[in-house]
C-alpha positions as CSV (number, residue, x, y, z in Angstrom):
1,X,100.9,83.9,125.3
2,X,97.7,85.5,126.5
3,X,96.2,84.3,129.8
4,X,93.1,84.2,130.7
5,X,93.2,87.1,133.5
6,X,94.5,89.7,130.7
7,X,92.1,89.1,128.5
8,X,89.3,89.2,130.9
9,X,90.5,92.9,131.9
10,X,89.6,94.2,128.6
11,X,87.3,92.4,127.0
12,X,86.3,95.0,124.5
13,X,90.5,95.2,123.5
14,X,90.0,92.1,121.1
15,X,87.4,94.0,119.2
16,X,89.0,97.5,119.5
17,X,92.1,95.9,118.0
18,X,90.5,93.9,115.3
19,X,88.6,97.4,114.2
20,X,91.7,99.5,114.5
21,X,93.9,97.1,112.4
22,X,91.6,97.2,109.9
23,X,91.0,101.2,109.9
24,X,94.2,102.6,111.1
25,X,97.1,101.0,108.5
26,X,98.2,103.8,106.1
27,X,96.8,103.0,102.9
28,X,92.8,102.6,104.6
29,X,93.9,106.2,106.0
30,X,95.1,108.0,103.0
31,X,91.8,106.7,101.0
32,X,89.9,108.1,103.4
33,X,91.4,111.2,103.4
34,X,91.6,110.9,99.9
35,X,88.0,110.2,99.2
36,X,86.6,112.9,102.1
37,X,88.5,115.7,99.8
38,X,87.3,114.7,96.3
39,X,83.9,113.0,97.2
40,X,83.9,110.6,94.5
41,X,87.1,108.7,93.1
42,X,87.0,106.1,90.9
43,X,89.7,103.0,91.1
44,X,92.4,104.4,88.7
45,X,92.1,107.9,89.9
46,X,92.6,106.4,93.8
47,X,95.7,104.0,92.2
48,X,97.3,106.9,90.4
49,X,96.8,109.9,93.7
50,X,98.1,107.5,96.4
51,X,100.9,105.6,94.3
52,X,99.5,102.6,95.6
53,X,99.8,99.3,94.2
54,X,96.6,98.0,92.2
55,X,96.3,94.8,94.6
56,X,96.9,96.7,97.5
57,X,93.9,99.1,96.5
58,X,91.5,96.5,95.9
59,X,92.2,94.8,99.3
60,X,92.1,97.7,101.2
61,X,88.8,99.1,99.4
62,X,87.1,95.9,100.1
63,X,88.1,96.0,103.3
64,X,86.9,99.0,103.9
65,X,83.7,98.3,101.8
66,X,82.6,95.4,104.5
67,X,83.4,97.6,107.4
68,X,81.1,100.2,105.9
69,X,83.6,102.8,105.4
70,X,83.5,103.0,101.8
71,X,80.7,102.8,98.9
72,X,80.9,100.9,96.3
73,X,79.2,102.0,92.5
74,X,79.0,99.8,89.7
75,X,77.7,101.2,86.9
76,X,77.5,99.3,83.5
77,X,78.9,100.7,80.7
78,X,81.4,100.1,78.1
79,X,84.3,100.2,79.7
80,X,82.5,99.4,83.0
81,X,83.0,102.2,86.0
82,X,83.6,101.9,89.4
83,X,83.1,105.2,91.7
84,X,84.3,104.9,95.4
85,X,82.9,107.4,98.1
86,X,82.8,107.7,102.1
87,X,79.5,106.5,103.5
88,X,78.1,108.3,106.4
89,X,80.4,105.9,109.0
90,X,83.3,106.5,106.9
91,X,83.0,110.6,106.9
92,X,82.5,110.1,110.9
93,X,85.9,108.3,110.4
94,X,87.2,111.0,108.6
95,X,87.3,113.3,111.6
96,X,89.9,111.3,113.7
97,X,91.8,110.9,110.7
98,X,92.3,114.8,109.7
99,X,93.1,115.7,113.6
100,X,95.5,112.9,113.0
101,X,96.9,114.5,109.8
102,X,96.8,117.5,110.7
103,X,99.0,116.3,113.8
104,X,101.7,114.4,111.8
105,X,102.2,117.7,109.4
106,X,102.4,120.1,112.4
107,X,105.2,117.4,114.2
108,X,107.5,116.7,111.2
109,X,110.3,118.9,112.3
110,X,110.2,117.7,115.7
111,X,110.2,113.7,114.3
112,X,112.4,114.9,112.1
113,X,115.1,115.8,114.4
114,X,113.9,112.9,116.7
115,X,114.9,110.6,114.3
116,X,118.2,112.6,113.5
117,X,119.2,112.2,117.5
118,X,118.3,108.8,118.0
119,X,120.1,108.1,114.5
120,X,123.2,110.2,115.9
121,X,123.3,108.3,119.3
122,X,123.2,104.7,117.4
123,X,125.8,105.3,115.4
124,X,128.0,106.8,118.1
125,X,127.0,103.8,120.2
126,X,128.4,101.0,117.5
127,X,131.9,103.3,116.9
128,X,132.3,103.3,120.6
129,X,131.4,99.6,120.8
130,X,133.7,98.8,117.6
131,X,136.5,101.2,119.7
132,X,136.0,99.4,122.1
133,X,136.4,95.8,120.5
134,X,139.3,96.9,119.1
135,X,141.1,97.6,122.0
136,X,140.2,94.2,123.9
């Protein structure tokens, strides 16, 4: 439960939040990213490069849509086509995201073998616990 001191520290944290929920989950990411390096994308194309699910795709571009990250292009033919591209705001958004990228591909190893340590010392923990049950 928030109080009302703590929210008065920051109050620019509730909108900072609500902004990077929004922006920084995976799939609003990889479109991005996505959509900086091919320019143009229409919905298939997106569904089929980021095996992502075809709900998940539409929530997230019109998500993205109303923030002004992504433009929208109808155009009316038989079959009807859809083209998605980065608006001006959304190619300032790419930025963060390819430092951030870029970051996560240079630190694999080292997460890599983070996760293998921390993996190592949990299992040693529950045999020694189980040990350790055992013998009371």
């Amino acid at each position: 439960m928030r109080t009302d001191k703590k929210e008065a520290g920051c109050p620019e944290c509730l909108r900072i939040n609500e902004v990077l929920s929004r922006v920084g989950d995976r799939w609003s990411v990889l479109i991005v990213i996505s959509l900086a390096t091919y320019e143009v994308l229409r919905f298939n194309e997106l569904k089929r490069h980021l095996g992502i699910s075809q709900r998940m795709l539409s929530l997230t571009l019109r998500e993205l849509e109303r923030d002004g990250l992504v433009h929208r292009e109808y155009h009316p033919t038989i079959p009807p086509k859809v083209e998605y591209s980065l608006t001006d705001l959304g190619r300032s958004f790419y930025e963060p995201v390819k430092a951030m990228g870029y970051w996560a591909l240079e630190n694999l190893p080292n997460i890599d073998s983070a996760r293998s340590a921390y993996d190592a010392q949990q299992e040693a923990t529950k045999e020694a616990q189980a040990v350790a049950k055992k013998s009371a």
